[in-house]
C-alpha atoms as one frame of an Amber mdcrd trajectory, in Angstrom:
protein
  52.817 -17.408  73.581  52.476 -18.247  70.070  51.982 -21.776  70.594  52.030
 -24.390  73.231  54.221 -24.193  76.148  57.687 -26.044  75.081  59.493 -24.851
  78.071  58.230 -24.252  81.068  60.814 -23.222  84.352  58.842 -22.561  87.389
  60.824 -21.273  90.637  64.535 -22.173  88.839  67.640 -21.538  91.276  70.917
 -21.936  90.602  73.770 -21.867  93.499  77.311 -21.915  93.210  79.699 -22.206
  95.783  82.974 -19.543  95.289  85.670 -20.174  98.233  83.300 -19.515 101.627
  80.743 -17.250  99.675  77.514 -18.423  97.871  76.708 -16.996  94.517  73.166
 -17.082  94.419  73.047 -16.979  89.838  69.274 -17.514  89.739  67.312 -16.598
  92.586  63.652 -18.408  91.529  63.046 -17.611  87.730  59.238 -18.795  86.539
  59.338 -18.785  82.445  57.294 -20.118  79.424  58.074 -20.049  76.306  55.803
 -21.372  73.319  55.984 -23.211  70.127  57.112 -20.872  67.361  58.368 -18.034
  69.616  61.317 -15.779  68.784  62.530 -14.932  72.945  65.457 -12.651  73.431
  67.215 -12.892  76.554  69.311 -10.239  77.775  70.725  -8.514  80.753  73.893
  -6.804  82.133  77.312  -9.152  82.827  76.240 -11.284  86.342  72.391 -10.896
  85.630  72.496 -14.679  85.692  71.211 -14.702  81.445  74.260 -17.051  80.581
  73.344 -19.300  83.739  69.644 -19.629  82.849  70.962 -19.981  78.892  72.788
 -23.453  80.385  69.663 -24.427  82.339  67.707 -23.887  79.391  69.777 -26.134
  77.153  70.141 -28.715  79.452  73.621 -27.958  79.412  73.772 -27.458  83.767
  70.986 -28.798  86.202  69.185 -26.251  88.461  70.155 -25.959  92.457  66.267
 -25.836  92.732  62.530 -25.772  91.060  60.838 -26.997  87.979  62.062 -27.094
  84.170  59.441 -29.296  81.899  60.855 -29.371  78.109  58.631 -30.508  75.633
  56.476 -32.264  78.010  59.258 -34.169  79.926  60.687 -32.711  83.651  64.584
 -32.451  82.720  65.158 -30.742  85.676  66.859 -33.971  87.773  68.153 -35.879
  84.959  71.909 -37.134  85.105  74.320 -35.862  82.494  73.610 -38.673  80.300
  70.176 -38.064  80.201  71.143 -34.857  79.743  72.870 -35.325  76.417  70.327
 -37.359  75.073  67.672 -34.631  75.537  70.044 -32.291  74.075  70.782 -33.928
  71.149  67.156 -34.265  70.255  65.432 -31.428  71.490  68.230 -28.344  71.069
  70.358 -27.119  68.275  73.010 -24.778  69.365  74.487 -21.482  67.748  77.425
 -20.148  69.840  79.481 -17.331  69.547  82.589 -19.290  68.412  80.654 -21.519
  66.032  82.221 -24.555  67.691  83.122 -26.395  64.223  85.768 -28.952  64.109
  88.582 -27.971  62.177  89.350 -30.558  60.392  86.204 -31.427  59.005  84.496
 -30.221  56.130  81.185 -28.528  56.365  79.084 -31.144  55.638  80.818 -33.617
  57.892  80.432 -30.961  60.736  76.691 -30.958  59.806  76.275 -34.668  60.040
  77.809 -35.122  63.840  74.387 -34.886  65.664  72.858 -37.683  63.303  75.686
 -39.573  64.316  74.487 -40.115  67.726  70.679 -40.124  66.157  71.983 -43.755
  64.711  70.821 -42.242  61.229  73.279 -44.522  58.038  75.923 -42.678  56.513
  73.977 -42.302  53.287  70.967 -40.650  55.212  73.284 -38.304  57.338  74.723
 -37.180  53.859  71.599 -36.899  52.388  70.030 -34.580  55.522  73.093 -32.301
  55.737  73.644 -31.462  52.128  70.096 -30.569  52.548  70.596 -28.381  55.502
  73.462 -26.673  53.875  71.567 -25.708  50.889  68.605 -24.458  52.887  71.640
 -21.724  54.414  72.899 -20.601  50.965  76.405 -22.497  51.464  75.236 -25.337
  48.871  78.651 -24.752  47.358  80.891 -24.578  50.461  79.844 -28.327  51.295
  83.715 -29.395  50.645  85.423 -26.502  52.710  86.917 -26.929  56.262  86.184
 -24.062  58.387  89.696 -22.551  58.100  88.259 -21.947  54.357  84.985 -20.173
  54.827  84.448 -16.346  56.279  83.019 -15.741  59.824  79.771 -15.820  58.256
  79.929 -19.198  56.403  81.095 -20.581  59.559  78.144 -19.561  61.441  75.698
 -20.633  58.511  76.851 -24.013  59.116  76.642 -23.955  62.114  72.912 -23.087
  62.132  72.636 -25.643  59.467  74.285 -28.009  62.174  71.602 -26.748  64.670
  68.782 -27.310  62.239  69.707 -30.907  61.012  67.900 -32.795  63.945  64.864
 -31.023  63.532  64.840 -30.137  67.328  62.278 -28.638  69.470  64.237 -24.866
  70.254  66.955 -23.032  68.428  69.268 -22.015  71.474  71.373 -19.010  69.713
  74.336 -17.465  72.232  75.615 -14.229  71.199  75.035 -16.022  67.958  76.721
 -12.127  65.950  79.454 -11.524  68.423  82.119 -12.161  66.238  81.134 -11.345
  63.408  80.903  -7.574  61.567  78.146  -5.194  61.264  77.334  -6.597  57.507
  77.389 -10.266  58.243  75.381  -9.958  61.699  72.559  -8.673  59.118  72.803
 -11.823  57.197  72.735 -13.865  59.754  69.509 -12.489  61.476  68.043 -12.358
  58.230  68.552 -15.852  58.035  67.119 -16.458  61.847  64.240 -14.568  60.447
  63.734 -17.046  57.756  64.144 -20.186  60.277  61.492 -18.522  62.793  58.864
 -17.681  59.726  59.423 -21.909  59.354  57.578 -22.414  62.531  60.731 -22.805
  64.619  61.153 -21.765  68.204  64.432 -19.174  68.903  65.592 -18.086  71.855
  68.480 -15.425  71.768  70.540 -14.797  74.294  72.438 -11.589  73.594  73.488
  -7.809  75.409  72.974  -6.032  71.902  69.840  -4.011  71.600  69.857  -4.254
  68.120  70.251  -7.731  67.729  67.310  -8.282  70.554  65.029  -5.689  68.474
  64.616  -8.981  66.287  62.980 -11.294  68.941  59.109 -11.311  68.924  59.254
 -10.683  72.791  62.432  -9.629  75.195  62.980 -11.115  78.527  65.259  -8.928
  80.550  67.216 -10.182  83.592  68.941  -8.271  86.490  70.335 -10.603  89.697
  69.383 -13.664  89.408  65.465 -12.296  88.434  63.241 -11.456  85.409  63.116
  -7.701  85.384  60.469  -7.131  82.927  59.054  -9.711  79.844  57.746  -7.643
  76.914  56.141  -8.039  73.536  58.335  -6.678  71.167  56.006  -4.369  69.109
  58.200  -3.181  66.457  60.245  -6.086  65.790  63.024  -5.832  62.997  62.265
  -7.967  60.076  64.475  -8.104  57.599  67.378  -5.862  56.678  69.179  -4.832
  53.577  72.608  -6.064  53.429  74.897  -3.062  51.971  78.597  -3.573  51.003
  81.078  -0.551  52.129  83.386   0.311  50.157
């Protein structure tokens, strides 16, 4: 670990019940990840990755063990307590970029320092800020129906970034977008982990893993194998076809 530990799960089980049958997601997963780490997390469809992805970002509670983040043992918190921890602790990346519509990019930025009880003038201040520090310093205006796949998911990294939190939780954080852009974007993951930040990557592309630091590779419900990555990809040149 690069750092110290920021999460720790020790003997993590998750249960859920399907009709009569038992689905046994995580089966006792030990895990420690450090302070400026770069973690991929992968593993075929029911290897339980998405499952410990939730635990991890205190979006579900474990059926059983141990999850200390940041010092603090979220593992039998209530929902609110939950959300709190969230909010202060995680940023999120998803997939589908989960930006609201009808808001303009910096407004989308600004949500989490709603709940932060940061002034209007502050959360403005923070989020232009975060939007210039992603390249999109002249997108600040645009609703999402106005920006490319890409733009969307810059802001919502900048969105992820704006509460300083302890981990950058990324899921599948290039699946829709194209070969070109997915460059971009782990170019710019590249740049947020040389900051000092703490990613964790939860993907089932190989190349996209290849930029992680280390990979952590699940099969049902258990760690398979936890590696250094030796020859990580840094950064890539962006090429334009056609």
């Amino acid at each position: 670990m690069e750092g110290k530990a920021i999460i720790k799960i020790e003997g993590i089980t998750k249960f859920y019940k399907v009709g009569t049958q038992t689905v046994k997601a995580l089966r006792g997963v030990d895990l420690q990840i450090g302070s400026n780490e770069y973690v991929a997390i992968m593993g075929p469809s029911g290897s339980g990755k998405t499952t410990l992805m939730n635990i991890l970002g205190c979006l579900d509670s474990p059926t059983g063990g141990i999850y200390v983040l940041n010092g603090t043992d979220v593992s039998k918190m209530n929902d609110d307590e939950l959300a709190e921890v969230r909010n202060k602790e995680i940023g999120f990346v998803f997939q589908t970029f989960n930006l609201l519509p009808r808001y303009s990019a910096l407004d989308n930025v600004m949500l989490p320092l709603i709940y932060a009880g940061d002034s209007r003038q502050e959360r403005e201040k923070k989020a232009i800020s975060a939007l210039e520090n992603v390249g999109l310093s002249d997108r600040i205006t645009h609703k999402p129906n106005e920006l490319s796949g890409g733009q969307r998911q810059r802001v919502a990294v900048a969105r992820a970034l704006i509460n300083n939190p302890s981990i950058i939780l990324a899921d599948e954080p290039t699946g829709n977008l194209d070969s070109k852009t997915s460059v971009d974007i782990m170019n710019l993951f590249e740049d947020i982990y040389k900051q000092g930040n703490t990613i964790i990557v939860v993907t089932h592309e190989e190349d996209i893993a290849k930029h992680a630091r280390r990979i952590v590779r699940l099969r049902d419900g258990l760690i398979e194998s936890d590696q250094i990555n030796e020859n990580p990809t840094l950064y890539q040149e962006v090429t334009i076809e056609g």
